[in-house]
Structures are given as structure tokens and as C-alpha cells.
C-alpha positions in Angstrom: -0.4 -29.8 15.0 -2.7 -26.6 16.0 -1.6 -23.3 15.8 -2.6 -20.3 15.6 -0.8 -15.9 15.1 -1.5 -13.2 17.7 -1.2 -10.5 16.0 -1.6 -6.2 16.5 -2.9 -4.5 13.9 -5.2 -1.4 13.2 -7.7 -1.6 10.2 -6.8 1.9 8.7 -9.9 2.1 6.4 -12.0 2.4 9.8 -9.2 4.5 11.3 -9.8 7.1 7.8 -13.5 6.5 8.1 -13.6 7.2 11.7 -11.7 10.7 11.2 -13.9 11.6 8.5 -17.0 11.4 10.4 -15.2 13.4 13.2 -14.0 16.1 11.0 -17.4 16.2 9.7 -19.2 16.6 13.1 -16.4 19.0 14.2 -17.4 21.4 11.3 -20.9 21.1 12.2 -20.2 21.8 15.9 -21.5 24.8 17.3 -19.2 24.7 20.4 -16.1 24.3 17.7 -17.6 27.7 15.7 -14.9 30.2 14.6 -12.0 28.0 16.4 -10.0 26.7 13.1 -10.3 23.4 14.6 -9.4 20.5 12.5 -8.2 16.7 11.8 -6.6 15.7 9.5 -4.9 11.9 8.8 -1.8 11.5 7.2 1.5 9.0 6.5 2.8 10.2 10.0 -0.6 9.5 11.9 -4.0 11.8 12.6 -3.2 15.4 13.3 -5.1 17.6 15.4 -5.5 21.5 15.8 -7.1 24.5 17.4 -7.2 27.3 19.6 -6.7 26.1 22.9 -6.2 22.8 24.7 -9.3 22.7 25.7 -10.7 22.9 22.6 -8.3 20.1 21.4 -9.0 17.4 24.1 -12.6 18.1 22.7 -11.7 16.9 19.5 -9.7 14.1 20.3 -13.1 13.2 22.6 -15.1 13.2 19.4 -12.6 11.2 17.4 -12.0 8.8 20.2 -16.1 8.3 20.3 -16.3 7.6 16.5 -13.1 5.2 16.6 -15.1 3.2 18.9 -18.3 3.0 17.0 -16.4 1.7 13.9 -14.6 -0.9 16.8 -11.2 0.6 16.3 -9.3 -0.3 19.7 -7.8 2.4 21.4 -5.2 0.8 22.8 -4.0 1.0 19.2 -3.7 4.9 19.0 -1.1 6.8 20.8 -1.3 10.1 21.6 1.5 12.6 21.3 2.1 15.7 23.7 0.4 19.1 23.0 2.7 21.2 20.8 2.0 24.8 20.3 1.8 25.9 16.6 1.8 28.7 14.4 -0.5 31.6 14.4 -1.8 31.2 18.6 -3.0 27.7 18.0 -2.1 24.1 19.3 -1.7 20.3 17.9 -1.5 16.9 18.8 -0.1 14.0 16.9 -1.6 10.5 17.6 0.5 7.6 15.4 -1.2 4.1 14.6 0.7 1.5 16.3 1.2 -1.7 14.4 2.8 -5.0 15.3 4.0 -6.4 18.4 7.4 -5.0 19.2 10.1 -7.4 20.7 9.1 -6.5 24.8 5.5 -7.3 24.3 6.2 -10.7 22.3 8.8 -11.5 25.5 5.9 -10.7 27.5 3.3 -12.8 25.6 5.6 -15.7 25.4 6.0 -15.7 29.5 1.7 -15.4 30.4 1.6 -18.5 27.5 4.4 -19.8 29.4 2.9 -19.2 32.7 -1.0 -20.8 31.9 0.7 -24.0 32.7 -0.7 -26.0 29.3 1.4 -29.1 28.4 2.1 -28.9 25.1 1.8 -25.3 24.6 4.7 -23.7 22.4 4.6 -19.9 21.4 7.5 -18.2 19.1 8.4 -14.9 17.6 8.2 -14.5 14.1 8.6 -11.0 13.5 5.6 -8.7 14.6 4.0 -11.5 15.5 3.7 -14.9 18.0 2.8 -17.8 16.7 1.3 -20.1 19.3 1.2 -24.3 18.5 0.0 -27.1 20.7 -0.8 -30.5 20.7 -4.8 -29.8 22.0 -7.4 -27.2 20.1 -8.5 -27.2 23.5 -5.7 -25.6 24.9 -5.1 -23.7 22.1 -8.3 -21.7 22.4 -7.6 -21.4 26.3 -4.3 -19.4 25.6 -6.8 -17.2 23.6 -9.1 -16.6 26.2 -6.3 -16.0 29.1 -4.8 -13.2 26.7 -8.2 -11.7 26.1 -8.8 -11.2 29.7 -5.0 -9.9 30.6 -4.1 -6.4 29.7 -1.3 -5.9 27.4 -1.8 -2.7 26.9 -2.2 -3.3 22.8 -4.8 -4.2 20.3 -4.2 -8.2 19.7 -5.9 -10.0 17.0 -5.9 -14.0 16.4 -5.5 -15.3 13.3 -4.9 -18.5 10.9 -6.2 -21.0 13.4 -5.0 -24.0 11.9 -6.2 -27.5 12.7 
């Protein structure tokens, strides 16, 4: 029988490459001269700083640009409020979200549910759904109805099994 995984992940090696190149344009920047900006990723996500908020929505523009280059989804990143910091400056956490939390898997199960296929199954298995069926046919429908609906997170198909 066919199946197939939906899964939500972020590659973090284009994640770190894509901060590198916008920490390296951000040091190059004249507009972001004698500001102490930075970013920085760590266990706890990608940090940003400087002067003023402004300046910060700047940087999150430039690392937002480079994310998509390296086709990182956005709808992957979330971004924390403004926080003001030490020393006159501001920062901004954004975390990687990974997996598909128990909400969004009830809520992939019901649009599988509700495309009508006869002999479509999906089930939760952790951070992920796994979707069988009796037809490939149908089975690659279900994947283009969730590529067209907005979940609001990065999803991914994987181990399409005949």
C-alpha cells in the first residue's frame, strides 16, 4: 500500500550559512557603520542586535533576503518581540521551529480528511503524519492540496513508498 511522511523541518546548515552571509554583508554595510549591529546563531535560535529598532528590522530584512536565496522557508523562523538590552541597544530572538506540533497534525488530518479521496488514511506519528492510500494517484493529490493550502509551516514530503 502507498504511503508517504509530511513532515516540518528546517535544514540548519542553510539556516548557519544564511546568517553568515548576512553577518558578513551587515559588516560591510555602510548604512549599519558605527551601530554595533550584529547576528549571531546559537542553541536557543539566531540573535539579533543594535542601536535602534530601526536598525534591527534592517537586519532581520537582510537575513530574511539571504534565507530565501538558500530556500530556507520563512514560515519556519519565528520572530520574538524587541527586547531592550544593555548598554542603549536592542535584540530580537527568532527560534527555528521544527516538527509538527499536535494542533497542526489535527489540522492536516481534517484537510486529508476533507479532499474526499476513498481510501485515503493519514495518522500521527509523532512530529509527523503519515499519509497511506490505496491509489499513487491519490496519494500525490493529497500532496498537491497541502501545497496549495496555507498551514502556516514549512512542510516537507518524504519516503514515498510504493
Amino acid at each position: 500500500m502507498p504511503s508517504f511522511d509530511i513532515v516540518s523541518e528546517v535544514d540548519t546548515q542553510e539556516v548557519r550559512n544564511a546568517v553568515d552571509q548576512a553577518a558578513r554583508e551587515i559588516a560591510n554595510r555602510f548604512d549599519f557603520k558605527n551601530t554595533d549591529s550584529s547576528i549571531v546563531l546559537d542553541d536557543s535560535g539566531i540573535e539579533m542586535r543594535s542601536v535602534t529598532e530601526d536598525r534591527l528590522n534592517a537586519i532581520r530584512q537582510v537575513l530574511e533576503e539571504k534565507l530565501v536565496k538558500r530556500k530556507v522557508s520563512l514560515k519556519g523562523i519565528e520572530h520574538g518581540k524587541v527586547e531592550d538590552a544593555a548598554g542603549g541597544t536592542v535584540r530580537q530572538v527568532s527560534t527555528l521551529s521544527a516538527g509538527i506540533s499536535s494542533e497542526k497534525a489535527k489540522e492536516l488530518n481534517k484537510a486529508i480528511k476533507g479532499l474526499g479521496l476513498k481510501g485515503v488514511q493519514s495518522q500521527t506519528q509523532g512530529d509527523q503524519v503519515r499519509v497511506t492510500g490505496k491509489k499513487r494517484d491519490d496519494l500525490q493529490a493529497v500532496i498537491a492540496a497541502l501545497k496549495e493550502k496555507d498551514l502556516g509551516i514549512p512542510l516537507q514530503f518524504e519516503n514515498f513508498r510504493d
